[in-house]
MIRO-531798 format. One record per residue (C-alpha): residue in one letter; x, y, z. Coordinates in steps of 0.02 Angstrom, whole numbers, padded with zeros to 5 digits, always signed. Layout:
N
AXYZ ...
//
This chain:
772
X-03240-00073+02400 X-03195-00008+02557 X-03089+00144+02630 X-02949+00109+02767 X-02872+00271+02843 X-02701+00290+02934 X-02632+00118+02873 X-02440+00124+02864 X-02348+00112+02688 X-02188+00007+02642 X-02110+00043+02507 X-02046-00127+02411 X-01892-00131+02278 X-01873-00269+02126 X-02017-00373+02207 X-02217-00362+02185 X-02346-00450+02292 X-02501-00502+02197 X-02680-00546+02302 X-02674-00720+02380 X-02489-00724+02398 X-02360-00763+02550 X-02209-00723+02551 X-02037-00694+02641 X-01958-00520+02609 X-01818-00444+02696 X-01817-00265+02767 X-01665-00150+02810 X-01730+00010+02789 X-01783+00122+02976 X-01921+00185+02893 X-01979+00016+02828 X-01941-00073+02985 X-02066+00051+03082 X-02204+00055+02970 X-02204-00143+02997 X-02182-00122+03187 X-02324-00019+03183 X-02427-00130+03065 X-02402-00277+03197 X-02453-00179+03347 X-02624-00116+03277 X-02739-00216+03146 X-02584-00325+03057 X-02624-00227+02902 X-02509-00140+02796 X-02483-00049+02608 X-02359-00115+02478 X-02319+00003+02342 X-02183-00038+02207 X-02055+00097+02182 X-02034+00162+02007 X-01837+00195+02029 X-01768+00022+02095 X-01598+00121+02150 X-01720+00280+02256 X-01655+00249+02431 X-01769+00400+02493 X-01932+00367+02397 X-02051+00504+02414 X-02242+00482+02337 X-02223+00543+02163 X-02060+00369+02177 X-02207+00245+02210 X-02343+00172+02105 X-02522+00218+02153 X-02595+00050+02138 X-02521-00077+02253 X-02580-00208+02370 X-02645-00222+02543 X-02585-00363+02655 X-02575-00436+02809 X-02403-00443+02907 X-02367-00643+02973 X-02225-00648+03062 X-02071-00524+03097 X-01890-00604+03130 X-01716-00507+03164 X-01587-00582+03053 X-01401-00589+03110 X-01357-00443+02986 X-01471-00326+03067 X-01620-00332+02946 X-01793-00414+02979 X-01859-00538+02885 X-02049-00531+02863 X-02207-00651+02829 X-02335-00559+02710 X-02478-00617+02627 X-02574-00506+02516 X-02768-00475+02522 X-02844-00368+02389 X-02788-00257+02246 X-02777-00071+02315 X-02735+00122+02272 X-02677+00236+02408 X-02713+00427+02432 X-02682+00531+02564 X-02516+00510+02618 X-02438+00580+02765 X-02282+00555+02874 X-02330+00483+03048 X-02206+00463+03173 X-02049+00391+03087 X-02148+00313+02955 X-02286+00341+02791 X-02470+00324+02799 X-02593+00328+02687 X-02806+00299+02662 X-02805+00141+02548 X-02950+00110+02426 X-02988-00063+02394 X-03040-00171+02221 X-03063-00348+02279 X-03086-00464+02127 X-03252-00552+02075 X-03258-00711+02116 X-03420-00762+01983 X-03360-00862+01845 X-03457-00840+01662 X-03440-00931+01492 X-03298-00815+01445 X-03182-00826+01605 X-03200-01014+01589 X-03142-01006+01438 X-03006-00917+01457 X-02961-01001+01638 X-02937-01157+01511 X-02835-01098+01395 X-02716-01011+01499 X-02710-01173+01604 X-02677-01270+01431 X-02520-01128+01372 X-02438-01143+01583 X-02448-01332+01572 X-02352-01321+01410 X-02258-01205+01463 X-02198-01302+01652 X-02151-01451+01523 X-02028-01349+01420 X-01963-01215+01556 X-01839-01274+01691 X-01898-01120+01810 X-02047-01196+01847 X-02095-01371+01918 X-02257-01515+01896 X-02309-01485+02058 X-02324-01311+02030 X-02434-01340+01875 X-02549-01461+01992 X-02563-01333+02142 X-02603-01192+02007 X-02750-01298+01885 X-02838-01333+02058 X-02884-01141+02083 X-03055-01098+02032 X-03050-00915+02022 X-03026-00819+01886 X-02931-00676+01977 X-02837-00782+02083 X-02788-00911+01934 X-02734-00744+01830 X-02620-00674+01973 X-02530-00848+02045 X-02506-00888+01850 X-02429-00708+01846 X-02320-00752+01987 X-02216-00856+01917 X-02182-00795+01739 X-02006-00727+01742 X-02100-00544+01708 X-02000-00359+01740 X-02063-00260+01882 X-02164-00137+01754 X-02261-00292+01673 X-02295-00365+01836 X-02366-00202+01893 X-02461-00195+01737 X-02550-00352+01773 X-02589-00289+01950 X-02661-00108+01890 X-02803-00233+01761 X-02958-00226+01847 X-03047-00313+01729 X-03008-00499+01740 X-03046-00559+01601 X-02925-00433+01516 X-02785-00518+01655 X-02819-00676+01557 X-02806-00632+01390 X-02637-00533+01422 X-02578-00690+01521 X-02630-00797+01368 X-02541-00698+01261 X-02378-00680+01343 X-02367-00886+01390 X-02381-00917+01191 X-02241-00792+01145 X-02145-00876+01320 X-02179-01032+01245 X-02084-00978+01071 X-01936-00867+01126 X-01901-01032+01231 X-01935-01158+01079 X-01785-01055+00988 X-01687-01038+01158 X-01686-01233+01122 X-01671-01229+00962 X-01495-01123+00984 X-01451-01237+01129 X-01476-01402+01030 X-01359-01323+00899 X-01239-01253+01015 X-01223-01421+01095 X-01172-01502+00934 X-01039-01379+00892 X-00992-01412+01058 X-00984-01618+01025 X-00916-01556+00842 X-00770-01472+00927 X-00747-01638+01047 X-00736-01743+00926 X-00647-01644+00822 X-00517-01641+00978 X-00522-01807+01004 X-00481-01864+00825 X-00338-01728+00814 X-00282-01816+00985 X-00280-01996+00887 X-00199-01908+00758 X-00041-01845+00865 X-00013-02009+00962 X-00011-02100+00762 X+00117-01976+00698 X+00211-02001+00862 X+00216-02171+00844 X+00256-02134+00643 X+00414-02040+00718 X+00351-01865+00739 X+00387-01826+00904 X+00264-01688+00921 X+00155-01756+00791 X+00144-01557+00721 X+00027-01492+00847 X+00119-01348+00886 X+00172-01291+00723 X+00002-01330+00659 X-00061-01215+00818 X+00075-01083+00779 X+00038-01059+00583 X-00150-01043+00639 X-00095-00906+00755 X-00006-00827+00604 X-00154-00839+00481 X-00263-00760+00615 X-00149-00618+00658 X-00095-00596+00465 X-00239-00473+00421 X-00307-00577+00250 X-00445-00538+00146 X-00587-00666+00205 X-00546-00759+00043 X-00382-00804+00069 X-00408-00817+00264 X-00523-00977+00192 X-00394-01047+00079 X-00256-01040+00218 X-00338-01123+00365 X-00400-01264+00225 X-00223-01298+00159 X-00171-01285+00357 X-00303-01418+00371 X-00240-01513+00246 X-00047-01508+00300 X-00110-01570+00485 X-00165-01712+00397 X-00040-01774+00287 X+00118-01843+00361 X+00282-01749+00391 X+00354-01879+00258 X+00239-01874+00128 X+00331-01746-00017 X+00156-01642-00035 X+00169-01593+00150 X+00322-01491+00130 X+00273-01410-00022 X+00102-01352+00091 X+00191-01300+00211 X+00283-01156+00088 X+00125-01112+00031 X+00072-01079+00190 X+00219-00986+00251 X+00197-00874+00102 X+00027-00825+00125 X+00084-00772+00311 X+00213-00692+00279 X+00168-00557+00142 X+00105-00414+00189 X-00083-00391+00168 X-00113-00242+00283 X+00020-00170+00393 X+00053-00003+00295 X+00205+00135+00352 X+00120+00323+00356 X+00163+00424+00222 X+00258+00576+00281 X+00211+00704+00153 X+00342+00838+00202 X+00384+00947+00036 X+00526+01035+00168 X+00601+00877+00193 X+00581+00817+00027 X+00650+00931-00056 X+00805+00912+00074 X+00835+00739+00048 X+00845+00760-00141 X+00966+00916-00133 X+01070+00811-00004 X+01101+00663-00111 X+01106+00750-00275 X+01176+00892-00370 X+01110+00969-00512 X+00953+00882-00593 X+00846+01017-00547 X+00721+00983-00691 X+00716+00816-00593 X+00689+00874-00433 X+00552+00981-00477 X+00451+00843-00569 X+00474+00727-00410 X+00428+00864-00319 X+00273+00887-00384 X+00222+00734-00401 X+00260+00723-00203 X+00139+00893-00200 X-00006+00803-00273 X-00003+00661-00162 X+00012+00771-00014 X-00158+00857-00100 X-00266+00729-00152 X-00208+00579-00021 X-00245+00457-00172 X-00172+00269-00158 X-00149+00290-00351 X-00020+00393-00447 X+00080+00391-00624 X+00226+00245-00640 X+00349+00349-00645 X+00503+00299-00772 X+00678+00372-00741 X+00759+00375-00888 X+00929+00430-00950 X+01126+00333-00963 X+01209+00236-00842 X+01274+00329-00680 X+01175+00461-00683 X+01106+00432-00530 X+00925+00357-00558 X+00930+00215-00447 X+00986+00336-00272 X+00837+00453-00348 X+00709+00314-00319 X+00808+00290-00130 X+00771+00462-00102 X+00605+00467-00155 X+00590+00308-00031 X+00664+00400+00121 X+00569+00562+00075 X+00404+00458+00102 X+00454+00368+00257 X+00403+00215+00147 X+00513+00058+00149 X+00613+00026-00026 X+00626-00126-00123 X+00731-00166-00287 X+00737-00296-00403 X+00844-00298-00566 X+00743-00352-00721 X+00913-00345-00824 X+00924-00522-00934 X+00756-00566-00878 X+00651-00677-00986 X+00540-00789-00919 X+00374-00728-00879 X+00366-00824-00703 X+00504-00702-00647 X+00368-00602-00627 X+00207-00709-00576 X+00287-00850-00514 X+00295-01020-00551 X+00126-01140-00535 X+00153-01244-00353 X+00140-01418-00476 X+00321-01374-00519 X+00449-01418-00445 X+00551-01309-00344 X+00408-01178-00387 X+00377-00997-00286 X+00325-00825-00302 X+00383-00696-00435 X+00503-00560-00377 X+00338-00430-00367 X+00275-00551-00215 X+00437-00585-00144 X+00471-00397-00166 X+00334-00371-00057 X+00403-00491+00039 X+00528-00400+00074 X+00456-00257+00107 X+00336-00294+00236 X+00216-00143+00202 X+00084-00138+00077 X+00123+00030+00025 X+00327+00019-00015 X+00410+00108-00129 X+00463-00039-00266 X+00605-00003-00394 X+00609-00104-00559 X+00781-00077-00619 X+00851-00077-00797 X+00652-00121-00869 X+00733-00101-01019 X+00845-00252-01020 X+00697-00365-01014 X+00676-00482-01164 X+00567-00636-01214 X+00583-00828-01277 X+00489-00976-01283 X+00477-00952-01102 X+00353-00817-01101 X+00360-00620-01119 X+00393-00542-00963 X+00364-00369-01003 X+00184-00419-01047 X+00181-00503-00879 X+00245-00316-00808 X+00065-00243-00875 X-00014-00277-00750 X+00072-00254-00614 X+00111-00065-00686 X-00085-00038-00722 X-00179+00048-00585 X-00343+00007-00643 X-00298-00181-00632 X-00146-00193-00495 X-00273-00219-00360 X-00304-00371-00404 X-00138-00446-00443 X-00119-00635-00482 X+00033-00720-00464 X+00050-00924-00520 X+00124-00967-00360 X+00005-00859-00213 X-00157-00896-00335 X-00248-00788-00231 X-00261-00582-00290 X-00157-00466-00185 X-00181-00291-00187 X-00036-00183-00281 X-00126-00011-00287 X-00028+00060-00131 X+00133+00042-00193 X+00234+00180-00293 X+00316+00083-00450 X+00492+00172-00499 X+00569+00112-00659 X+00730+00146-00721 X+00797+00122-00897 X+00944+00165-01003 X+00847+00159-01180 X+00667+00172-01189 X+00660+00134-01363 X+00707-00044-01300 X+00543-00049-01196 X+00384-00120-01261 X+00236+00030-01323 X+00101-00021-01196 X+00216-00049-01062 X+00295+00127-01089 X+00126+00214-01121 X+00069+00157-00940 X+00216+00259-00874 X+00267+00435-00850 X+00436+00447-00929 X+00584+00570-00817 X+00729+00605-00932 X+00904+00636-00841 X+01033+00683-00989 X+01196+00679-00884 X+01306+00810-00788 X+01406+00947-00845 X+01572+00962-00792 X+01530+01091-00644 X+01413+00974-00585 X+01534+00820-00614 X+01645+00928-00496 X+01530+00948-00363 X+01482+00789-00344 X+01662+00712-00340 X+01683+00841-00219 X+01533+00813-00101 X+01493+00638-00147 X+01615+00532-00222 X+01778+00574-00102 X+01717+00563+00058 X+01629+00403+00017 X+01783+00327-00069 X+01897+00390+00082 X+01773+00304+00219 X+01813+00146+00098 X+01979+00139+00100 X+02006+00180+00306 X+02082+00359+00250 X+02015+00544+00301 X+02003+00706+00258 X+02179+00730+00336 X+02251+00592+00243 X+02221+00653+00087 X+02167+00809+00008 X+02089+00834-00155 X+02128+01009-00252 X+01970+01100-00324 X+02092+01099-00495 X+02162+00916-00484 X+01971+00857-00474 X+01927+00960-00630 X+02076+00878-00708 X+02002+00703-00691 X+01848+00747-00737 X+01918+00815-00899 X+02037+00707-00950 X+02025+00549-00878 X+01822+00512-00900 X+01701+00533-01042 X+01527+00478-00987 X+01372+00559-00943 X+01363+00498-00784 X+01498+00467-00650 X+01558+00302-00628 X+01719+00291-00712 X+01745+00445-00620 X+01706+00369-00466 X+01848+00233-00504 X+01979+00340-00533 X+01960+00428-00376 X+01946+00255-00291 X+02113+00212-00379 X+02190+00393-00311 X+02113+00326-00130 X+02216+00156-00157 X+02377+00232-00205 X+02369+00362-00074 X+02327+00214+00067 X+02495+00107+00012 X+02593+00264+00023 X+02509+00302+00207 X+02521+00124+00272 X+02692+00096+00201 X+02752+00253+00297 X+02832+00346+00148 X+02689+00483+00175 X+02598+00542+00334 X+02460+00636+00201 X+02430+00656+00029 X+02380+00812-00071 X+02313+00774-00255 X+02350+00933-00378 X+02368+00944-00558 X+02541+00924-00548 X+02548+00753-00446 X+02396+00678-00534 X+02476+00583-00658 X+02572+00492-00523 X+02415+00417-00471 X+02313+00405-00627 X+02447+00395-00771 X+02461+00488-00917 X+02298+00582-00979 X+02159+00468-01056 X+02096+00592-01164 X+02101+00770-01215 X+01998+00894-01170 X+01880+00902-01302 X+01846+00794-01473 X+01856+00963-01589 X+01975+00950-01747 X+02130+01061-01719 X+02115+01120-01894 X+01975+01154-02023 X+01958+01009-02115 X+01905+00957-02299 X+01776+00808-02290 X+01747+00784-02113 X+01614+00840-02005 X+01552+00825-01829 X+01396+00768-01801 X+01281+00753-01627 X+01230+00581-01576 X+01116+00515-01456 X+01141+00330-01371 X+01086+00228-01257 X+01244+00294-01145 X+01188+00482-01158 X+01258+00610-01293 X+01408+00590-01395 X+01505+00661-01561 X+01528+00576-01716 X+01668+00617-01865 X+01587+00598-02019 X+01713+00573-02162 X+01685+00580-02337 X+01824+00538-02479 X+01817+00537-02667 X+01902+00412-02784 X+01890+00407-02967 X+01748+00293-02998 X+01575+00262-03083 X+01475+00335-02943 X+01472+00193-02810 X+01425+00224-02630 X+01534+00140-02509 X+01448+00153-02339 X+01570+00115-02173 X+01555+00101-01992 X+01427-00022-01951 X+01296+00104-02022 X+01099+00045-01968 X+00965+00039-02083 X+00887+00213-02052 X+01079+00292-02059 X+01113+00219-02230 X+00961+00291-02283 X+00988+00464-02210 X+01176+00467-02317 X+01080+00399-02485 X+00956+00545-02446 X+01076+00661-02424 X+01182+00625-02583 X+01006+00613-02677 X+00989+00816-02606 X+01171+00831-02648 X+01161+00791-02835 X+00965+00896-02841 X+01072+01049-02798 X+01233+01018-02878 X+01230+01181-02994 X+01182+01299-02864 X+01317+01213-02756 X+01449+01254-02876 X+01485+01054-02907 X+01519+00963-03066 X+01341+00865-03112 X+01429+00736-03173 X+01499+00698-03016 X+01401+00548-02988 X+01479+00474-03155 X+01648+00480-03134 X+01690+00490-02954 X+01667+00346-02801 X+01615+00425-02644 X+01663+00345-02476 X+01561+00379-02308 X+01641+00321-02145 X+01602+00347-01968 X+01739+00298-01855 X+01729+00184-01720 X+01679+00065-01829 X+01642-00093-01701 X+01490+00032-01638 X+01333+00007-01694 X+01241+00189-01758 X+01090+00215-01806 X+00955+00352-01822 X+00901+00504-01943 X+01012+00649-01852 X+01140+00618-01964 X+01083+00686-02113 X+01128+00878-02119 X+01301+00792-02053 X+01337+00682-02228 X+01262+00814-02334 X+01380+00967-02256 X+01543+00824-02273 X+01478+00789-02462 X+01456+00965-02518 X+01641+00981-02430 X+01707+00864-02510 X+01641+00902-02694 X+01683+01095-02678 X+01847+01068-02595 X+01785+01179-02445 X+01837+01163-02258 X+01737+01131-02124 X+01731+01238-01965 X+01815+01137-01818 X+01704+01203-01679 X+01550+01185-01774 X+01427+01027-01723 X+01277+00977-01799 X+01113+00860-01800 X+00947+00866-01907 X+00849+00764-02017 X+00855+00779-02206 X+00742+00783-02335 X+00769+00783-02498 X+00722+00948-02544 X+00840+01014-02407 X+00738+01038-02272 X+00795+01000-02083 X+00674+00916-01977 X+00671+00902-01778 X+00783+00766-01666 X+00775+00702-01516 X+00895+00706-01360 X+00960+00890-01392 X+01009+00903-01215 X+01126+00750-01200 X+01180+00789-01366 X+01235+00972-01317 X+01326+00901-01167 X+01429+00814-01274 X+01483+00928-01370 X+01519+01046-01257 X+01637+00917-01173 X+01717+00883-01356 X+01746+01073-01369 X+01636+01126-01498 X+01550+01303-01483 X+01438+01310-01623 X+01285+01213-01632 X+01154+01200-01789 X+00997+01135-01721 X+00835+01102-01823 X+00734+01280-01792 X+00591+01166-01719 X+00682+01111-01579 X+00712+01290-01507 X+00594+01234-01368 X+00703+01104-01321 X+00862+01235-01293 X+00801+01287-01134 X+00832+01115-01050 X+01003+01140-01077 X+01099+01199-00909 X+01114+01368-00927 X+01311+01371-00884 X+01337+01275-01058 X+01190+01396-01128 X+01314+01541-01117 X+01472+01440-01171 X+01377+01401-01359 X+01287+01477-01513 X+01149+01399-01554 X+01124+01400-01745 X+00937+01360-01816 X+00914+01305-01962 X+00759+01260-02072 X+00859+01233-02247 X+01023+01129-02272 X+01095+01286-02363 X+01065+01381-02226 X+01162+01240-02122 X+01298+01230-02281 X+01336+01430-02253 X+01360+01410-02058 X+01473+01253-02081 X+01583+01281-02235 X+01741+01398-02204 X+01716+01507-02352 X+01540+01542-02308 X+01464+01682-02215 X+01392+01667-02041 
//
């Protein structure tokens, strides 16, 4: 160990010089370049210290390691570039102190560690075994060569053996410099050992991945060079492009199409299969329909829900009048989405007689979401694979109208109407409406199968709207998974409104006329509301304006008229003579007959129940194409009749000598239901007592036999019609006062509500002689 003052310091960046070693490094640096100038003009000798930061341009000492090593400077050679290329060997591990700027470059006193050069039992040991690990290690690494294995196993010192071994191992700076601050060398050896075995393993893998890399790689070659066999065969077979692009296309598709990993899978192995079957075989047409089905639905592209209550609220008032019950239901159910963000929500079910509007509702709801809307009719449908599809052995076979739907669509998330679910039936075929479970069941929509896809595709994100015109016609289960929205029909004012704001302009814009051409009085459209439609919704209405459009257009484009005005006065020009009058009500109080309150599948209407009396021996003549439950509700009713015959002032006997006839007109109608009862009983008991019935009285309830009037349903659409039949007394079951205040209040304050909880009481209200 020996102390050298004043010897000059270069700095060195990515590279470390053990003991021993020569080697070429290149210099640019002013600083550097002096210190070696200097170096060669005294003693040769010189200090290289490793700098910590690799990037330092500047290092100062607290940059540089403390141990380094002291060498001896060879040669010194000006490149082209400017820089110097330099000839160093190293002599002997060192640490430097003392440093000081001299002149233009660093010095430093440098305290040397040469190594031991005695060799023991244990360095021998460990000289062979780290010559063992490097010569196993030069076989399997293509870094290092034979002959560098032969020049290294002739060394016989430990610390020289440790440090060219060190040398080339493809070691960071910080391990390298590691190795050169171990003194001990025996501990150089064992840290050598250690590192060749771990060399020697991360490079058995390195082959291990290569190996298999290389036969994906001959994989993938063959693989080419059979598809390449395969082309020039179906070329020669008469496929001129022997499907290479189309099979390269569809694989484009599948990757691009966003499928669960699952059906990803089942895709590219049909695709597989289709590129090698021929064009002509009859199986490769019907994979390649499969195929384009499974790229073409949807199975993640979803439009962003814009959950505007403003807007939505809007839209609805826009395309609607009235319904405001309606509204405010979709309206919240719009608020709870916009609350809880959920995927999953109540099927809703819009219910209520035809042109009433639920079908534009559901478009509404569609453009109040920003979602896309899809519709399918399920009117006459009975055949389950409607629905899931048909199996892809069949022939002709594809998707149900839910996937095509989607289809369609092109989101996930739509918003899907399933119109007229209530015409749906069954046969041998299958039950469709069973089918319709599933797809209307959150908890299992997720996972919907159809026969044709065969693969599950994900319904939760779309909003099911159902419409139907009788929901007694739909199955229990299917209508307990939905929430049902009732829509009873307009009243005239509303009728009027949307004729007005709905109806004309459309009909004009379809029959090339405007606003100039013809001109609709507020009175003339009130007029054909009243008296030339009877229907809860507006359709017929809608055609009788189109026929006042048509007439109107031939009198325009004949010439005769430059514009039209419709009044009161000139509608029957265009419309005829009046359909019907305004209102059902009898014009006089009559003996026998009274007006009942029915409910169909078309909305509300009125019923004239008449009852005559022949002599007889007490037979019951039932008329009118009366159901089951009606022809019970008149035998109940005479049953109460005859109970209370003495306290209704009517011969007991009655039953004896007398036939009684009960006829409801219109007789090709089916009617049916248990609202009829107080109806016959009040035309019975006026017909045995010879009393009149009040004209402008209307009535529905239940019967018992002891008298008592039980609850109906449909009290709205049933008040709407008899407002528009011209009735303005009403005897309602007193349980169904709740249900009063869904009537629009405008026909509210045009009737008097009568409840009732007793027939009597209903017999005192209807019967002319009777007191209010």
């Amino acid at each position: 160990m020996a102390l050298r003052h004043n010897i000059p310091l270069l700095p060195l960046r990515g590279i470390l010089i053990y003991p021993t070693m020569t080697l070429h490094i290149d210099v640019g640096r002013e600083r550097s370049v002096f210190a070696i100038e200097h170096a060669i003009a005294n003693n040769n000798l010189i200090f290289l210290a490793t700098q910590i930061d690799l990037n330092d341009e500047d290092p100062q000492p607290e940059d540089l390691y403390h141990l380094g090593t002291l060498a001896i400077v060879k040669s010194m050679t000006q490149l082209p570039n400017g820089t110097y290329r330099v000839l160093i060997e190293g002599i002997e591990r060192a640490e430097w102190t003392d440093y000081e700027e001299a002149d233009l470059y660093p010095v430093v006193t440098v305290n040397g560690f040469p190594d031991s050069t005695a060799v023991d039992s244990e360095s021998e040991a460990l000289m062979r075994t780290l010559l063992m690990h490097f010569k196993k290690y030069t076989k399997v690494s293509k870094r290092i060569t034979e002959d560098a294995y032969t020049s290294v196993s002739a060394i016989s010192e430990p610390g020289r053996l440790a440090d060219t071994v060190a040398s080339h191992l493809p070691l960071k700076i910080r391990a390298k410099q590691d190795i050169l601050e171990m003194r001990n060398i025996n501990d150089r050896l064992e840290w050598l050992i250690s590192r060749l075995y771990n060399e020697q393993e991360v490079m058995g893998l390195e082959q291990k991945i290569n190996e298999r890399v290389r036969e994906a790689m001959e994989r993938t070659q063959k693989e080419f060079y059979l598809r390449e066999q395969m082309k020039a065969i179906q070329t020669e077979l008469g496929d001129k492009d022997g499907k290479g692009l189309e099979v390269q296309a569809l694989r484009q598709r599948i990757a691009e199409s966003g499928m669960p990993e699952g059906v990803m899978q089942t895709a590219e192995r049909e695709l597989d299969r289709y590129e090698k079957i021929p064009s002509a075989a009859a199986e490769s047409g019907i994979i390649r329909s499969y195929i384009d089905w499974l790229v073409s639905l949807p199975w993640s592209d979803a439009s962003k829900d814009q959950l505007d209550l403003d807007r939505s609220e809007m839209i609805l008032n826009r395309d609607h009048e009235g319904l405001d019950s309606v509204k405010e239901r979709i309206l919240e159910f719009l608020s709870v989405r916009q609350l809880t963000y959920s995927l999953r929500g109540p099927i809703l079910c819009i219910e209520g007689p035809p042109g009433v509007g639920k079908t534009s509702l559901a478009k509404s709801i569609a453009e109040s979401l920003g979602r896309k809307f899809v519709r399918i009719s399920l009117g006459g449908v009975r055949d389950e694979s409607e629905i899931r599809g048909h199996r892809r052995t069949y022939v002709g076979a594809m998707p149900g109208r839910i996937i095509q739907g989607m289809k369609k669509a092109g989101t996930v998330n739509p918003v899907f109407l399933l119109d007229e679910i209530d015409k749906m039936s069954n046969d041998f075929r299958g039950d469709p409406s069973s089918a319709m479970l599933e797809v209307l069941d959150p908890e299992q929509n997720s996972t919907f199968s159809d026969h044709y896809i065969e693969e599950p595709y994900d319904l939760s994100n779309v909003l099911f709207i159902a419409t139907a015109n009788d929901l007694s016609a739909i199955p229990g289960p299917l209508r307990d998974r939905m929430e049902i929205i009732s829509i009873a029909g307009y009243t005239e004012l509303e009728k009027t409104a949307i004729a007005a704001n709905h109806l004309i302009p459309k009909q004009l814009k379809e029959h090339g006329l405007t606003k100039t051409h013809v001109k609709f009085q507020q009175p003339a459209i009130l007029d054909v509301v009243r008296y030339y439609t009877r229907e809860a919704g507006v359709r017929s209405l809608e055609r009788e304006i189109a026929k006042v459009c048509r007439k109107s257009a031939r009198l325009i484009a004949s010439g005769k008229k430059k514009s039209v005005t419709i009044s009161s006065k000139t509608l029957e020009n265009f419309l005829g003579k009046k359909k019907f009058s305004h209102g059902q009500a009898e014009t006089t109080n009559q003996i026998g007959v009274a007006t009942g309150l029915a409910y169909t599948a078309v909305g509300g209407d009125t019923l004239q129940i008449e009852v005559s009396l022949s002599p007889g021996k007490g037979k019951l003549i039932l008329t009118g194409k009366l159901g089951d439950v009606m022809k019970e509700s008149a035998q109940t009713a005479l049953s109460y009749v005859r109970s209370r015959a003495e306290s209704l002032g009517i011969d007991s006997s009655f039953y004896e000598t007398k036939d009684i006839h009960i006829h409801v007109p219109q007789g090709a109608v089916p009617k049916d239901g248990p609202s009829a009862g107080v109806t016959i009983a009040t035309a019975l008991v006026s017909a045995l007592t010879n009393c009149p019935i009040r004209r402008e009285v209307g009535m529905t309830g239940e019967i018992t036999l002891r008298g008592r009037v039980l609850p109906i349903g449909g009290l709205k659409e049933k008040t709407l019609s008899a407002h528009r039949a011209g009735l303005r007394v009403i005897i309602l079951p007193k349980e169904n006062e709740r249900d009063i205040d869904d009537v629009p209040e405008e026909i509210r304050e045009e009737l008097s509500f009568k409840l009732v909880d007793d027939a009597e009481e209903v017999l005192a209200i209807a019967l002319e002689e009777r007191e209010l």
